[in-house]
C-alpha positions in Angstrom: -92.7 -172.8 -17.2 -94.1 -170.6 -14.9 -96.4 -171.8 -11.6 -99.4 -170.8 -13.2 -98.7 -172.3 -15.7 -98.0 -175.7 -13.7 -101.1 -175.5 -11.8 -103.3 -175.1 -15.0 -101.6 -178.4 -16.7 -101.5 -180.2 -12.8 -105.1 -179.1 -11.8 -104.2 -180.1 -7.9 -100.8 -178.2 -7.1 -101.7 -174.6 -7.1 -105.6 -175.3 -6.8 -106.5 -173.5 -10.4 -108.6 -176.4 -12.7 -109.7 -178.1 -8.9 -113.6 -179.4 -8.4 -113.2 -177.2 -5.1 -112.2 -174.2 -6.7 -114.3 -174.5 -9.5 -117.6 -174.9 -7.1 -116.2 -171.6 -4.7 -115.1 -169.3 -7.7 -116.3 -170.6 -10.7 -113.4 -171.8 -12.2 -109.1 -170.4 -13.5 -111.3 -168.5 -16.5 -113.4 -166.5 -14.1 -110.4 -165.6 -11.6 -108.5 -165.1 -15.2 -110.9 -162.6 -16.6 -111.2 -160.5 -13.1 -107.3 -160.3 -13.7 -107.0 -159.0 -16.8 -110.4 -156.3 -16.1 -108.0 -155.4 -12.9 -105.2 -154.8 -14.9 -107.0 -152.3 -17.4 -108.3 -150.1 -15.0 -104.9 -149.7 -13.1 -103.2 -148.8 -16.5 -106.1 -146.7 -17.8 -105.5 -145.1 -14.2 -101.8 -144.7 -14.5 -102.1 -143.5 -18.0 -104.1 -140.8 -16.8 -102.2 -140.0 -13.8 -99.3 -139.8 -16.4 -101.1 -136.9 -19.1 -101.6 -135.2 -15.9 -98.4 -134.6 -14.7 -97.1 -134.1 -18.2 -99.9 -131.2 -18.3 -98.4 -129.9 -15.4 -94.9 -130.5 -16.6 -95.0 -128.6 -20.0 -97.4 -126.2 -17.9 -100.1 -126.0 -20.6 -102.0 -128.4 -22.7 -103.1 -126.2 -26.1 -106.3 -127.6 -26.6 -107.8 -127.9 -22.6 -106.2 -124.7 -21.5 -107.5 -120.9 -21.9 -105.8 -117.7 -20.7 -108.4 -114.9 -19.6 -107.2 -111.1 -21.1 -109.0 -107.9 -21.0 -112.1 -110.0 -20.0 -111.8 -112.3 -23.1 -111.0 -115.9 -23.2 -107.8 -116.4 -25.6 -107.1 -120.3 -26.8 -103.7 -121.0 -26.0 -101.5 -121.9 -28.9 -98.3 -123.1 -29.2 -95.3 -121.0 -31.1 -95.9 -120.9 -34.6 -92.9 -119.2 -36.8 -92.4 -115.8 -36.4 -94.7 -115.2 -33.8 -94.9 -114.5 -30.0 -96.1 -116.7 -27.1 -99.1 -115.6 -25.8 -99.0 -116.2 -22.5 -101.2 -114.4 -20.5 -100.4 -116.3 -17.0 -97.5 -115.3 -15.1 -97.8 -118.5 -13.4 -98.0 -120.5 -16.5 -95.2 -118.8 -18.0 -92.8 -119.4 -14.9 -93.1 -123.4 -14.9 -92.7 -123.3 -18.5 -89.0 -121.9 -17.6 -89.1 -123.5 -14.2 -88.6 -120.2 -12.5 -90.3 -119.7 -9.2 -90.5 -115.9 -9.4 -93.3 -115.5 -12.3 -93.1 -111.7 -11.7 -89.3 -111.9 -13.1 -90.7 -114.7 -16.6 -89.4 -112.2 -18.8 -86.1 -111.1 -17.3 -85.2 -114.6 -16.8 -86.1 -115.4 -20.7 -85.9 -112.8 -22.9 -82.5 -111.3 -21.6 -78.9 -113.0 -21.5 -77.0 -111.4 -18.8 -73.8 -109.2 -18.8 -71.9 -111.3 -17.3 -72.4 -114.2 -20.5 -71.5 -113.9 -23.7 -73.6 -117.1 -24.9 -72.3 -120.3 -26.3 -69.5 -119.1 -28.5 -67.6 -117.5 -25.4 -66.6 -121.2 -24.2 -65.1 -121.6 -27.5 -63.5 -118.1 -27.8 -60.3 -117.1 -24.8 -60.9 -113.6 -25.6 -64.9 -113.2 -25.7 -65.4 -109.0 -26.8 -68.0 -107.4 -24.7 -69.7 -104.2 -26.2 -71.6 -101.8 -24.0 -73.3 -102.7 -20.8 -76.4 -100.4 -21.3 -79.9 -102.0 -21.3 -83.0 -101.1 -22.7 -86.5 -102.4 -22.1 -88.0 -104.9 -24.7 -91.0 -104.3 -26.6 -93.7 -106.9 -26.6 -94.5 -106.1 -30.0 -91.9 -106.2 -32.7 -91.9 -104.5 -36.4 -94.2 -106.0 -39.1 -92.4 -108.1 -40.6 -94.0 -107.3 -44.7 -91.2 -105.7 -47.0 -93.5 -102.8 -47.4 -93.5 -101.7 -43.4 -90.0 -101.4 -44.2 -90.3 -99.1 -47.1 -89.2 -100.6 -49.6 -90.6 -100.3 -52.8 -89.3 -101.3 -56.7 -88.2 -97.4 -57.4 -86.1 -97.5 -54.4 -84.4 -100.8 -53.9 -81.0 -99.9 -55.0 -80.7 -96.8 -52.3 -79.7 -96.4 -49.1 -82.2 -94.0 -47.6 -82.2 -92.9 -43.6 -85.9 -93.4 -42.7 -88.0 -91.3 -40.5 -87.5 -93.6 -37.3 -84.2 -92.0 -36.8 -82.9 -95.8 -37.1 -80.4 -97.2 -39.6 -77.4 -99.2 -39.5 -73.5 -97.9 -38.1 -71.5 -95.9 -40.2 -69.1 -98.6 -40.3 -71.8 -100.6 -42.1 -72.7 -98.3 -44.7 -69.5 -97.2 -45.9 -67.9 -100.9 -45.2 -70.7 -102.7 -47.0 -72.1 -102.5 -50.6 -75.8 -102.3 -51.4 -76.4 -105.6 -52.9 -79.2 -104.4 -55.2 -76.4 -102.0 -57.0 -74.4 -103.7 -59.2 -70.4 -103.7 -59.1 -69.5 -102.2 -62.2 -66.0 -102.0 -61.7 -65.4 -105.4 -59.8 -63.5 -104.0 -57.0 -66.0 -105.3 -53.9 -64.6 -108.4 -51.9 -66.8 -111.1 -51.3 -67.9 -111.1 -48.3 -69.2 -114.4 -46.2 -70.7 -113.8 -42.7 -70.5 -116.7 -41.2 -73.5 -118.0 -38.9 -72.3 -120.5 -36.9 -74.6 -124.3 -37.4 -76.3 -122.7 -40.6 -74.4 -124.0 -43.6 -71.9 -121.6 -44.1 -69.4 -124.4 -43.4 -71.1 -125.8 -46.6 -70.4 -123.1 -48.8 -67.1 -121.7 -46.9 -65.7 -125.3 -48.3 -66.9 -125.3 -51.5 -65.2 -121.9 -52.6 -61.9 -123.2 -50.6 -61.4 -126.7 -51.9 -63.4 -126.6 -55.0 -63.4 -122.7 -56.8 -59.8 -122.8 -54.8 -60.4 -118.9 -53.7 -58.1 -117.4 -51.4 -59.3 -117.6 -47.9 -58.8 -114.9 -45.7 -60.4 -116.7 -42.2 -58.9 -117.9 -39.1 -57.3 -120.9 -41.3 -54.4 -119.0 -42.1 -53.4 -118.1 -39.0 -52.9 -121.3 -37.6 -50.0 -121.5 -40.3 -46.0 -120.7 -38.6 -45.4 -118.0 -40.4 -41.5 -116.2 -40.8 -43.2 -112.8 -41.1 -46.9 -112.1 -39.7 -46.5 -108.4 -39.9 -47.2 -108.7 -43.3 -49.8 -109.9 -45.6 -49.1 -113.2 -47.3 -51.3 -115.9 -49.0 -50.3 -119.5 -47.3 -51.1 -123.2 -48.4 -53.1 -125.5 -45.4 -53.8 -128.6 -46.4 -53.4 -127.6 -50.3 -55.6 -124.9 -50.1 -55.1 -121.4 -50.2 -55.5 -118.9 -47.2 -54.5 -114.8 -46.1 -52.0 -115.4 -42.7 -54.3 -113.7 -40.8 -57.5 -114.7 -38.5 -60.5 -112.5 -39.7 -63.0 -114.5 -37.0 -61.2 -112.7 -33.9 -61.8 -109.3 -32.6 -57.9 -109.2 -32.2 -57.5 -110.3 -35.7 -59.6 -108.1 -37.4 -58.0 -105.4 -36.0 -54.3 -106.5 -37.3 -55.5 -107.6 -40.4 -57.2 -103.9 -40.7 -53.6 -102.6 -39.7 -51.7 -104.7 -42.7 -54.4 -103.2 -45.0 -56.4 -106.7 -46.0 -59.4 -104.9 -48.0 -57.1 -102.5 -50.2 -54.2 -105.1 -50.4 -56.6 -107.5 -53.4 -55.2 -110.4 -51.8 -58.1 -112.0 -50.6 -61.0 -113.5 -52.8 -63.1 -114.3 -49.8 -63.7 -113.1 -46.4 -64.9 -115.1 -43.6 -66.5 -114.1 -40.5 -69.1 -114.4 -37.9 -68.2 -110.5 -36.6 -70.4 -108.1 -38.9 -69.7 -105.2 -37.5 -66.1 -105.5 -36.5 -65.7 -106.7 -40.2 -67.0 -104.0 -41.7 -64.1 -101.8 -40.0 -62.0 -103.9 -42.3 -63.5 -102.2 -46.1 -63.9 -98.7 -46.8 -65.8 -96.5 -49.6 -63.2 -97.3 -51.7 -63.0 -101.3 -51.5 -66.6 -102.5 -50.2 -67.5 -105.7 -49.1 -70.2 -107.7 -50.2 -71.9 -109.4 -48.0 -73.4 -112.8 -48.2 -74.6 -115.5 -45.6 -76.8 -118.5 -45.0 -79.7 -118.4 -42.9 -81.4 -121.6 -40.4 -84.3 -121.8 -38.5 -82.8 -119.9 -35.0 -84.9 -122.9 -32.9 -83.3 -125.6 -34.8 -80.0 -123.4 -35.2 -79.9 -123.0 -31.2 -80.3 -127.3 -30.5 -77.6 -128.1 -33.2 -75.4 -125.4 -31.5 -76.0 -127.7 -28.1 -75.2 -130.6 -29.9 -71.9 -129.3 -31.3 -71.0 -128.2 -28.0 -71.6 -131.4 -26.1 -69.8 -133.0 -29.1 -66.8 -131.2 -28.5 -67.5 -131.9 -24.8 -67.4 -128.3 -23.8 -67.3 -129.0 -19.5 -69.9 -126.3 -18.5 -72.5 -128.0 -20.9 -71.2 -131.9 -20.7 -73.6 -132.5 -17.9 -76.4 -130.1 -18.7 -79.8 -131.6 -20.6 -81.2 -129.9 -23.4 -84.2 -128.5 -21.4 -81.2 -127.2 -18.6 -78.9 -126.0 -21.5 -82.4 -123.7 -22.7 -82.8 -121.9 -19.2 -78.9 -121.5 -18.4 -76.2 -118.4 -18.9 -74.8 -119.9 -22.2 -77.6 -120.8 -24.6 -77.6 -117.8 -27.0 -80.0 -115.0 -27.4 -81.2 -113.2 -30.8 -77.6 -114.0 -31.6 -78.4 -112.7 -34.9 -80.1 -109.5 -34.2 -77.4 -108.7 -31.8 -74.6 -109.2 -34.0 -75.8 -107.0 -37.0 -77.6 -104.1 -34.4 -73.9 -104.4 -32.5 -75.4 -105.0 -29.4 -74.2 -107.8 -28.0 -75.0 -107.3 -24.0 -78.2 -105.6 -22.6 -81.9 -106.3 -23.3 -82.5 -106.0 -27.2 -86.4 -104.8 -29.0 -88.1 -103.1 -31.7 -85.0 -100.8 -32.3 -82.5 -103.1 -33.0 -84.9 -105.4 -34.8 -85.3 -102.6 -37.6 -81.9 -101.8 -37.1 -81.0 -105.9 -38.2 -83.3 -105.9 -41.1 -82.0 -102.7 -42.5 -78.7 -104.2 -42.2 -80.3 -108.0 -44.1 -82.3 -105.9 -46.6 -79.5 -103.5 -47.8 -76.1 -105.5 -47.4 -76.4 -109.3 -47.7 -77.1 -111.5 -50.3 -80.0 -114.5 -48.7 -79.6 -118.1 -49.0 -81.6 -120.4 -46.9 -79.6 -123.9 -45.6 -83.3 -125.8 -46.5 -82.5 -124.4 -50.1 -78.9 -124.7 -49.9 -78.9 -126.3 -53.6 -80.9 -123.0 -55.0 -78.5 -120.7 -52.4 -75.7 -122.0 -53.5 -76.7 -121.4 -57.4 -77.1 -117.5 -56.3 -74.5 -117.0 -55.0 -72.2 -118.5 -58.1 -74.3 -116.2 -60.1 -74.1 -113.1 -58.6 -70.1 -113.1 -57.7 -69.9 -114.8 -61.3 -67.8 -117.7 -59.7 -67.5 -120.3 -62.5 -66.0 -124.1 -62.6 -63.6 -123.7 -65.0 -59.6 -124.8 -64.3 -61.1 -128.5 -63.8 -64.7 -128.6 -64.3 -65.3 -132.2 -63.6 -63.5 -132.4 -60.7 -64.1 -129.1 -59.4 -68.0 -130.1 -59.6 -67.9 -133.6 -58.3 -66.3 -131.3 -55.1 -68.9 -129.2 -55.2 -71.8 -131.9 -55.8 -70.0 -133.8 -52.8 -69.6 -131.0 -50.1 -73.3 -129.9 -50.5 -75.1 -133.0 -50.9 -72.7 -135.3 -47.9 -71.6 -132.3 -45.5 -72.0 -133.5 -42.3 -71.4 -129.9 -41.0 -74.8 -128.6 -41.8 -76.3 -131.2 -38.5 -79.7 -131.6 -40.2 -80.4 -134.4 -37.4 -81.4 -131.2 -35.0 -84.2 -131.3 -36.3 -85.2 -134.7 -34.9 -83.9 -134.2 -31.8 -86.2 -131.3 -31.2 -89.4 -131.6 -31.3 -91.6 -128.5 -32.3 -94.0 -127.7 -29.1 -92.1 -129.4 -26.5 -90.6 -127.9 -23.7 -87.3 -127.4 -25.2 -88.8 -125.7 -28.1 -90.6 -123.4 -26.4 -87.8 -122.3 -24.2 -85.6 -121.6 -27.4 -88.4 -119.7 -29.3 -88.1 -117.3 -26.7 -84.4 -116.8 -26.5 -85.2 -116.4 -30.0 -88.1 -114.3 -30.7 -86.3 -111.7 -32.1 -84.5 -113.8 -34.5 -87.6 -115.6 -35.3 -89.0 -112.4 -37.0 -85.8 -111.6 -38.2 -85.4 -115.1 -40.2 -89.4 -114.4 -41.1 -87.9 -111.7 -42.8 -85.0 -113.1 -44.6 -86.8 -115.5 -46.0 -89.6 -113.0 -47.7 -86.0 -111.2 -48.7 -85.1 -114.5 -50.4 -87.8 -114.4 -52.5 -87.8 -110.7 -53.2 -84.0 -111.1 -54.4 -84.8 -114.0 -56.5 -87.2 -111.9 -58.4 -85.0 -108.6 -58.1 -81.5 -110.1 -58.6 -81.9 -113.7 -60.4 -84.7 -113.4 -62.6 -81.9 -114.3 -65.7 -80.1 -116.9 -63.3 -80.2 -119.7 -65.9 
């Protein structure tokens, strides 16, 4: 027992309970009370000394705080999908990113420099680097409606160059089908770009070890092959798989030379390079594209998570909130890769560019809808269960529903409004309206393209 509690049940050794006592300061409940009021106010202070410096921490508190422009007072708000931070305070804005040089906020946020390639270099020996030219951003990106875009019922199914001069590469257009017109004569290759933490592991797995497709990916070209100059299908780990790696710049470019498009080998192809890939099809033998789309906030955390899984050394030591301001977290990862600009400053041009590119030559599917996605895209390639159904289902049924790949956790180790959040939705702002956009595309290709999906 403790010595208060001695001195209580004694009355003479600590002098609590004591006539003395009781006669100078009324008594242990008195002295007790003036404790416990003591107490309160010293955590009520603390408590507030705490909110404070989170305040000052997270830089902005969205209910206290107001940002004066053009004479008007504008409630702060935190991001909300799709939508930019207002932040009218350069000094604001430079704690939130723990910069000291608020003049350089959007430099140091909205721009990934030349020198890194984002997370995916530390995985890749041979990172590619595009052109080094840079262009201002725009503060204010493309509506993000269906309509601003031009699209209409009547003209769905064509590819028309629009009056802003912008469109996608050539590559693109004569690589890629339209997926509103239909492929009468069943000559298009399936075509899967792959966004890395999104689900396409889900659905990359379920063609390969339940439909048993042939693979061309970079799975084949781990196998020891006698003769890699020329095309071959190989068997990893009982599956089936082309002998060459269509995930690589490198291996693009030999599986272009062996002819991989014309040679009908492959019944899939796999890759996070859209516009290298496209290099791969022609008029002649299209691609059609598909892919799986993710929240780019909650996409970016589970790509730190991978990466610290994997133990990657430049982010083993590196916090989330440090991994959000530093070289390697990625930036519009997704409008860069389908504008092909993959270094420089990226705006309203290669936003338009990237949803020209969504609109016209890829198939939607949404990883919080992977069920319905996955549905879609059976149904529109026509892949059907048939050399074992119950087994080839139970696969299927197994892969979507238990895939650990698909690192749902992210989204409770991110909390929406927090520091780490916000950082990420500006890398991301870009993407943000781009995945805006994919998702009003999912529902305009459910009513367009699966209206008789049973």
């Amino acid at each position: 027992r403790d010595s208060y509690s001695r001195g209580h049940r004694n009355g003479r050794s600590s002098g609590y309970g004591s006539r003395g006592s009781k006669k100078r300061g009324g008594g242990p409940a008195i002295h007790f009370r003036a404790m416990v009021i003591l107490f309160f106010l010293l955590s009520v202070l603390y408590g507030a000394f705490q909110w404070i410096t989170m305040l000052k921490k997270n830089g902005v508190s969205s209910r206290l705080m107001k940002h004066k422009k053009k004479g008007k007072k504008v409630a702060y708000h935190s991001f909300s999908e799709g939508e930019d931070r207002p932040i009218y305070n350069a000094a604001v804005a430079a704690k939130l990113a723990g910069g000291n040089n608020p003049s350089k906020i959007e430099t140091k946020l909205a721009k990934v420099p030349q020198e890194a390639d984002g997370p995916e270099s530390l995985l890749d020996e041979n990172p590619s680097k595009n052109g080094s030219d840079t262009k201002g951003t725009e503060e204010k990106a493309p509506s993000d409606s269906l309509a601003s875009m031009g699209v209409s019922s009547k003209d769905k199914g064509n590819e028309q160059d629009s009056d802003d001069g912008l469109d996608v590469s050539l590559s693109v257009k004569s690589g890629f089908a339209n997926v509103f017109k239909k492929d009468i004569e069943k000559r298009d290759t399936p075509f899967l770009w792959y966004i890395p933490r999104s689900g396409g592991g889900i659905v990359k797995n379920i063609l390969s070890n339940c439909k048993d497709l042939v693979v061309a990916s970079e799975v084949g070209a781990t196998k020891d092959n006698e003769n890699n100059s020329k095309l071959e299908v190989v068997t990893v780990s009982g599956h089936k798989y082309i002998n060459v790696d269509t995930t690589t710049e490198a291996g693009i470019a030999e599986a272009k030379a062996m002819n991989l498009a014309s040679s009908g080998l492959a019944e899939l192809v796999v890759s996070p390079r859209f516009q290298e890939a496209a290099s791969l099809f022609s008029p002649a033998h299209k691609a059609r594209a598909f892919a799986m789309l993710r929240h780019p906030v909650e996409r970016s955390a589970s790509m730190y998570y991978f990466l610290l899984k994997h133990k990657v050394p430049a982010i083993l030591k590196m916090s989330l909130e440090e991994y959000c301001k530093s070289t390697h977290v990625e930036n519009n990862w997704m409008v860069r890769v389908l504008s092909g600009k993959m270094t420089g400053d990226v705006g309203d041009d290669e936003l338009t560019i990237a949803k020209k590119a969504l609109k016209d030559h890829v198939v939607i599917g949404l990883l919080d809808q992977k069920e319905e996605s996955m549905k879609r895209f059976e149904f529109y390639y026509s892949w059907r269960y048939t050399e074992n159904p119950p087994k080839q289902t139970a696969c299927r049924s197994r892969i979507i529903m238990g895939d650990h790949r698909t690192n749902e956790s992210a989204k409770a180790k991110i909390k929406e409004g927090s520091q780490a959040w916000s950082l990420l939705m500006w890398q991301n702002k870009l993407d943000m309206k781009l995945y805006k956009y994919g998702k009003a595309l999912y529902l305009q290709q459910g009513a367009e393209l699966f209206s008789d999906m049973p």
